[in-house]
MIDOSE-1310 file (N, C-alpha, C; in nm, 2 decimals, decimal comma, always signed):
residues 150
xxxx	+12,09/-9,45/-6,84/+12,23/-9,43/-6,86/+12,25/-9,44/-7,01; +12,23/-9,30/-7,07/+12,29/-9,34/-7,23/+12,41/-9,31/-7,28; +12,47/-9,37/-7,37/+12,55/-9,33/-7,44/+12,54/-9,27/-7,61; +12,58/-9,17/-7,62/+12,57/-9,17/-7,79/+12,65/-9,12/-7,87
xxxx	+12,74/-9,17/-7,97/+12,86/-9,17/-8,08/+12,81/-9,07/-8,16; +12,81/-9,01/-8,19/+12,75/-8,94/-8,32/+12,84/-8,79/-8,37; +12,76/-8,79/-8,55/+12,81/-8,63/-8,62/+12,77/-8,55/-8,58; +12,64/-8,56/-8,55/+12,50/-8,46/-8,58/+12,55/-8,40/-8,46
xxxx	+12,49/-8,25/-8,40/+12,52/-8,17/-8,29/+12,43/-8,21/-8,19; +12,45/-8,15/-8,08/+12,28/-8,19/-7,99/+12,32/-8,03/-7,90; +12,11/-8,03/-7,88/+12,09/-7,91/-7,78/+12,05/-7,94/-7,66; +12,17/-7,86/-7,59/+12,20/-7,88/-7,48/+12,05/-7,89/-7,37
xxxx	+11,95/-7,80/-7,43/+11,86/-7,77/-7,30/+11,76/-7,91/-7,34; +11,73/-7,92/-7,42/+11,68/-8,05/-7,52/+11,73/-8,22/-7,42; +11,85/-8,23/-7,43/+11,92/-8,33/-7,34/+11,92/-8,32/-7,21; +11,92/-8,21/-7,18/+11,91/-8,21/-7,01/+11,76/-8,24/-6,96
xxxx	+11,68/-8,18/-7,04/+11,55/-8,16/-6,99/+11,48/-8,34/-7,01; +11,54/-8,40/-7,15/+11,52/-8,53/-7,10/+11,61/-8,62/-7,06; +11,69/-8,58/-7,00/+11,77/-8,63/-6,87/+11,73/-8,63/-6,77; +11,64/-8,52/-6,70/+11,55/-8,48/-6,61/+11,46/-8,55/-6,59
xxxx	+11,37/-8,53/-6,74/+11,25/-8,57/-6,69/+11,18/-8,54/-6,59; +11,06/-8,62/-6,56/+10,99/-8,50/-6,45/+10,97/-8,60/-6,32; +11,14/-8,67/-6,29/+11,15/-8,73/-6,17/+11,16/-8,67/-6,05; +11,11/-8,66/-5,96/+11,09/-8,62/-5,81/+11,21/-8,63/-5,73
xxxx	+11,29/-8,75/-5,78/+11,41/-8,79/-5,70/+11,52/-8,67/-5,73; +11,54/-8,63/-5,89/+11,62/-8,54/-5,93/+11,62/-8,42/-5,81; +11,76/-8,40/-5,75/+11,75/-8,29/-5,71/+11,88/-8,21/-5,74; +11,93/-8,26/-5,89/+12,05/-8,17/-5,93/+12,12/-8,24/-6,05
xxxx	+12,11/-8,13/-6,10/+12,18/-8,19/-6,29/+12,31/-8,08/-6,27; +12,43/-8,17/-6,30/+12,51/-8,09/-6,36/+12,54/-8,19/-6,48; +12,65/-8,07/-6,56/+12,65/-8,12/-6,69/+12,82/-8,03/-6,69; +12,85/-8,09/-6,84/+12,98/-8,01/-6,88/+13,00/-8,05/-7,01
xxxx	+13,05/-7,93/-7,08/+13,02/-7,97/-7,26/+13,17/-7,87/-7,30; +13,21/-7,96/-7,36/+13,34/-7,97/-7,46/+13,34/-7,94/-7,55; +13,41/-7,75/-7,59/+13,44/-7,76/-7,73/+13,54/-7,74/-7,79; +13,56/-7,70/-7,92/+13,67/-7,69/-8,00/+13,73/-7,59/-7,99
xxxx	+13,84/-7,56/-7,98/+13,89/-7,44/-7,94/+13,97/-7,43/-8,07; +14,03/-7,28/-8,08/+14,07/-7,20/-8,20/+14,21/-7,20/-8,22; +14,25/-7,25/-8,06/+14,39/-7,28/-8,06/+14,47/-7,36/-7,97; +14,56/-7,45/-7,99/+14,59/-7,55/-7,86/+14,76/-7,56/-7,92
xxxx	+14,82/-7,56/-7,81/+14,96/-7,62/-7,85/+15,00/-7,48/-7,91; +15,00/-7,34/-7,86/+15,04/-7,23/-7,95/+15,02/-7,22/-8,04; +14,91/-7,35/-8,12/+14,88/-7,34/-8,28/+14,74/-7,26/-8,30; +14,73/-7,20/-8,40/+14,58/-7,15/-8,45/+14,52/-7,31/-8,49
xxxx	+14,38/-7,34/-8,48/+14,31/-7,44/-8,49/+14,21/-7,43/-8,59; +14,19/-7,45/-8,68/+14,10/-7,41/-8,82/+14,02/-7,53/-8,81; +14,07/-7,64/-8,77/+13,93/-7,76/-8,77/+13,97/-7,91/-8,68; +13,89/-7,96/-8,66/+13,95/-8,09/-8,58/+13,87/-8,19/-8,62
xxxx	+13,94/-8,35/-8,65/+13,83/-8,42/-8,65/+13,88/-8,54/-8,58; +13,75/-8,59/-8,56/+13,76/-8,69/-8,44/+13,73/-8,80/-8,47; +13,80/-8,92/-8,46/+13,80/-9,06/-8,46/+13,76/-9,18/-8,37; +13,68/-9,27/-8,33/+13,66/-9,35/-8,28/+13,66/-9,53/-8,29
xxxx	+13,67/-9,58/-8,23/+13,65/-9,72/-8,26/+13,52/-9,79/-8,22; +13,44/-9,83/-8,34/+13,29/-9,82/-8,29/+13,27/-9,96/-8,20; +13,21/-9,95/-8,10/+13,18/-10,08/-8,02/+13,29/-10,06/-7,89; +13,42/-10,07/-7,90/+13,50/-10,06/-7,78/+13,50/-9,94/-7,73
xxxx	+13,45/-9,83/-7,83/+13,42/-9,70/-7,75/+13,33/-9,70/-7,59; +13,22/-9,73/-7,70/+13,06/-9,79/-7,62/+13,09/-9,83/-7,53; +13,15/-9,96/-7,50/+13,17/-10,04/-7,41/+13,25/-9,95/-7,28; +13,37/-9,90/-7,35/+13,44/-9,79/-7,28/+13,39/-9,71/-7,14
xxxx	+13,33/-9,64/-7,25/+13,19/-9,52/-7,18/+13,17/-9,59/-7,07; +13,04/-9,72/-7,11/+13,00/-9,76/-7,05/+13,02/-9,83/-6,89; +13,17/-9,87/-6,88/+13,23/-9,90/-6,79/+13,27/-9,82/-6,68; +13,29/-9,68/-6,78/+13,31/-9,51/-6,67/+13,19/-9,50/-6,58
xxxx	+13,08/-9,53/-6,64/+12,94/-9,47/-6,62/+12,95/-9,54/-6,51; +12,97/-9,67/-6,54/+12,89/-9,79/-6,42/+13,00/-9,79/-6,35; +13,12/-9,74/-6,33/+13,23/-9,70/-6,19/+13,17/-9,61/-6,16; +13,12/-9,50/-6,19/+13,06/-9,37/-6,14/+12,94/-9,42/-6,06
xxxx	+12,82/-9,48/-6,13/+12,74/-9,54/-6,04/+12,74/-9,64/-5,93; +12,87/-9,71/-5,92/+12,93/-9,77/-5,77/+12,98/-9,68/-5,68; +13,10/-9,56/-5,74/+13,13/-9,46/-5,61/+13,01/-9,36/-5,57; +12,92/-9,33/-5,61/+12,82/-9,20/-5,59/+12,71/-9,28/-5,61
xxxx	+12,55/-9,22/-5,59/+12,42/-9,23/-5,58/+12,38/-9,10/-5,65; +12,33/-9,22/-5,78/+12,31/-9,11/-5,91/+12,20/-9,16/-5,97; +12,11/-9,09/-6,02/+11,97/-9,16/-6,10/+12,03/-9,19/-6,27; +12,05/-9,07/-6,27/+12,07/-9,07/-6,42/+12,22/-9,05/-6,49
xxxx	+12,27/-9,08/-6,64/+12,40/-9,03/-6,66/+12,34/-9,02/-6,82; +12,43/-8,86/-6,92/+12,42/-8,90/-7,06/+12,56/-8,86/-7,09; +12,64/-8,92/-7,18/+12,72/-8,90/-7,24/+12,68/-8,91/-7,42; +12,74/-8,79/-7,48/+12,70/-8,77/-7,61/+12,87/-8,73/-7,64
xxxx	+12,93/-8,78/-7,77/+13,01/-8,74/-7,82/+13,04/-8,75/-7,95; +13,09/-8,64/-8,00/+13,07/-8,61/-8,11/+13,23/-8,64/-8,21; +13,18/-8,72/-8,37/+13,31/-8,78/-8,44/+13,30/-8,71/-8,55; +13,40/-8,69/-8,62/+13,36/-8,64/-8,75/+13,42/-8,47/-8,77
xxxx	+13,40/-8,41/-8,88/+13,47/-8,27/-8,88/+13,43/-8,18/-8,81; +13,46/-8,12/-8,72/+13,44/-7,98/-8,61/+13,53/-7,88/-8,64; +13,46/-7,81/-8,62/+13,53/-7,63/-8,59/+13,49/-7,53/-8,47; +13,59/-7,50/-8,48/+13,60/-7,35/-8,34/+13,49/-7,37/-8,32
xxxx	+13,44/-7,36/-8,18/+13,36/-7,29/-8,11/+13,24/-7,44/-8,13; +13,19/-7,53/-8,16/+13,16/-7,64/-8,21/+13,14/-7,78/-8,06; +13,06/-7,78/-8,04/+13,05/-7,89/-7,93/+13,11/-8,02/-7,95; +13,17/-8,07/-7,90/+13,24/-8,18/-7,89/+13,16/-8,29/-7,80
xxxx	+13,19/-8,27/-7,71/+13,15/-8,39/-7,63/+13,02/-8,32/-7,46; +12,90/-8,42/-7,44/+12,83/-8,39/-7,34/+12,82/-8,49/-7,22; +12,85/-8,45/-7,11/+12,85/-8,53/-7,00/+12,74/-8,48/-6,93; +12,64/-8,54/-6,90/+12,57/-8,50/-6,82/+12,52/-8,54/-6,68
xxxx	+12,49/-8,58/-6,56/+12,45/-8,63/-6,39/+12,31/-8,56/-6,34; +12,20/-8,63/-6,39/+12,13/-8,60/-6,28/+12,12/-8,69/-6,15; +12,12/-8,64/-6,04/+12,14/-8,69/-5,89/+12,04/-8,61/-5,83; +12,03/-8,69/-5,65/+12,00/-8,63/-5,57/+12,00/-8,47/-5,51
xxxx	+12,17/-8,57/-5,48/+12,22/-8,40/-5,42/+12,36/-8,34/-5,53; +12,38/-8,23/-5,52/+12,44/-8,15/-5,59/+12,59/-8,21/-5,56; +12,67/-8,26/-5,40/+12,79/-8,31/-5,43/+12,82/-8,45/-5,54; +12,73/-8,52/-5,54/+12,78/-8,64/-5,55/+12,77/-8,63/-5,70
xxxx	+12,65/-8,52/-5,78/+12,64/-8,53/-5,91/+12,73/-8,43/-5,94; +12,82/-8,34/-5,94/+12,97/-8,28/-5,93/+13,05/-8,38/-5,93; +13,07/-8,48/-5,84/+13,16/-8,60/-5,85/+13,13/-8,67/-5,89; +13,07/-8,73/-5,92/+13,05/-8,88/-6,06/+13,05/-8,73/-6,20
xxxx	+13,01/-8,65/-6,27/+13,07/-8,55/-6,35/+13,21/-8,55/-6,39; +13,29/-8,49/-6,31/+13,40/-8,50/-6,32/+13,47/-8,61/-6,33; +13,44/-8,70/-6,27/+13,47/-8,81/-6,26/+13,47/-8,91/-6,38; +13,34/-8,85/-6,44/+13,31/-8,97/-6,61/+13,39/-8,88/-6,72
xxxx	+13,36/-8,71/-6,67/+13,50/-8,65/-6,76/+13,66/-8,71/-6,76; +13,71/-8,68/-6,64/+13,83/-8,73/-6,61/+13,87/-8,87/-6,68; +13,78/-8,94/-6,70/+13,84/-9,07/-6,70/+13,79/-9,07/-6,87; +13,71/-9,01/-6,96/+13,65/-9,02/-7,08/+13,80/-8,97/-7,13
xxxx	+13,82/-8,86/-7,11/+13,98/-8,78/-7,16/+14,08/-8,90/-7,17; +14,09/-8,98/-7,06/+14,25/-9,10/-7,07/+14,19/-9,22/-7,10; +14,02/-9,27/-7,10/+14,07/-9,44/-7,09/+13,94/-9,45/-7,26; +13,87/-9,34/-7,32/+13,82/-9,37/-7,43/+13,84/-9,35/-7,56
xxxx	+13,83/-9,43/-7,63/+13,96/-9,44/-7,77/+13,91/-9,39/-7,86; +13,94/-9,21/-7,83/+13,90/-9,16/-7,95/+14,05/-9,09/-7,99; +14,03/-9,03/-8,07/+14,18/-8,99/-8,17/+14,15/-8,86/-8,22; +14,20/-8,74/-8,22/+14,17/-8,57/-8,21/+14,30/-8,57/-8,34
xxxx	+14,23/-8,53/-8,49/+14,36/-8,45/-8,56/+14,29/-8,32/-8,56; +14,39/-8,24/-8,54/+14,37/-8,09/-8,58/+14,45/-8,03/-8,75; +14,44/-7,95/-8,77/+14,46/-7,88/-8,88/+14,49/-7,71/-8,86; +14,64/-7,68/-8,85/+14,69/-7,59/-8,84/+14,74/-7,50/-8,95
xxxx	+14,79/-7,40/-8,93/+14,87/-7,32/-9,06/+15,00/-7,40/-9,09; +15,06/-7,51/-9,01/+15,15/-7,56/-9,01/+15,15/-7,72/-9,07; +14,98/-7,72/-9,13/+14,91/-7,90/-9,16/+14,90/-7,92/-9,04; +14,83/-8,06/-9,06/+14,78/-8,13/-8,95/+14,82/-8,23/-8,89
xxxx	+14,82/-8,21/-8,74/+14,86/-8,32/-8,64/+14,78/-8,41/-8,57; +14,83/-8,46/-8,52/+14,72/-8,56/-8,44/+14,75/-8,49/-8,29; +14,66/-8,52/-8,24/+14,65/-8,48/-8,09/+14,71/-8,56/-8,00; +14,81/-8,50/-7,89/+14,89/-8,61/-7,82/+14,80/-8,61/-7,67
xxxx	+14,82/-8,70/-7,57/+14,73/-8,69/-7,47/+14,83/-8,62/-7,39; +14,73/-8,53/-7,30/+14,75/-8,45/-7,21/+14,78/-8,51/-7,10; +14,91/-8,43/-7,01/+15,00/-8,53/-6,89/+14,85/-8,43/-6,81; +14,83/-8,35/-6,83/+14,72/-8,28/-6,72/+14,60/-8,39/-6,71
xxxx	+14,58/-8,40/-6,82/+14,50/-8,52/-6,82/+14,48/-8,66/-6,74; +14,61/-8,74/-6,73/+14,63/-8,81/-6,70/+14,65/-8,76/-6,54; +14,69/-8,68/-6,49/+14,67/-8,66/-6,37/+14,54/-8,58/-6,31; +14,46/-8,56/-6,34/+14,32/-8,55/-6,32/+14,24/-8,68/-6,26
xxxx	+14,31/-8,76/-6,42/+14,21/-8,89/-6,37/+14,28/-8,97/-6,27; +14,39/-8,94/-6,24/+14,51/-9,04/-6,11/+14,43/-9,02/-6,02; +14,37/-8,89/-5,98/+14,32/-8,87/-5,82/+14,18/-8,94/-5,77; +14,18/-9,02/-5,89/+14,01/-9,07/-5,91/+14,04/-9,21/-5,86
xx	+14,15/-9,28/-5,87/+14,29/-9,36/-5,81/+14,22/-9,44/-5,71; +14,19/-9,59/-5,64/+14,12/-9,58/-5,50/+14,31/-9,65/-5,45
């Protein structure tokens, strides 16, 4: 179960593959990777950077992961996200589940998504033709992760 903060980028097939590993149990990786988009809020998007709080992030994450590993039967989990200046088209953040079966690693997925979006403390400014704003959280957001709710 990793977690990783970081500038630097990461490749995707690279991470998965040792996520995998050459466990027998693995019978399904999904994954879902976040990027920067060119425009949000009707604004053109020229760059974004991202802020974190080092240590209660970690812990954060960490807490998602290990609720995911109490609702579902999962071998493995990575979370990689990325701080620092991005642009368009630019990876942001990596969730990855390798599991057994294909439902359950779909749901712990979405599930460490859903919940990374509202309960981890990172901070999104963008930079428009208009200067730059900070990113406000998404009501979609917050109801994504409500259904996750017991």
């Amino acid at each position: 179960m990793a977690i990783r903060i970081q500038e630097a980028d990461f490749d995707l097939s690279v991470e998965l593959a040792a996520l995998r590993g050459n466990n027998p149990a693995v019978g399904a990786l999904v994954s879902f990777v976040g990027l920067v988009r060119d425009q949000n809020d009707g604004s053109r998007v020229s760059e974004m950077s991202l802020e974190h709080y080092p240590g209660m992030t970690e812990r954060t994450l960490q807490a998602i992961i290990d609720e995911a590993c109490r609702r579902w039967s999962i071998v493995d989990t990575l979370v990689i996200h990325r701080v620092g200046r991005l642009l368009p088209t630019d990876q942001i953040v990596l969730v990855a589940v390798a599991g057994t079966h294909r439902d359950e690693s779909f749901a712990a997925c979405q599930f460490i998504v859903d919940y990374l979006k509202t309960r981890a403390p990172f901070w999104k400014r963008e930079v428009t033709p208009a200067g730059a704003r900070w990113v406000d959280a998404r009501t979609g957001d917050d109801l994504a992760a409500a259904r996750w709710q017991d």
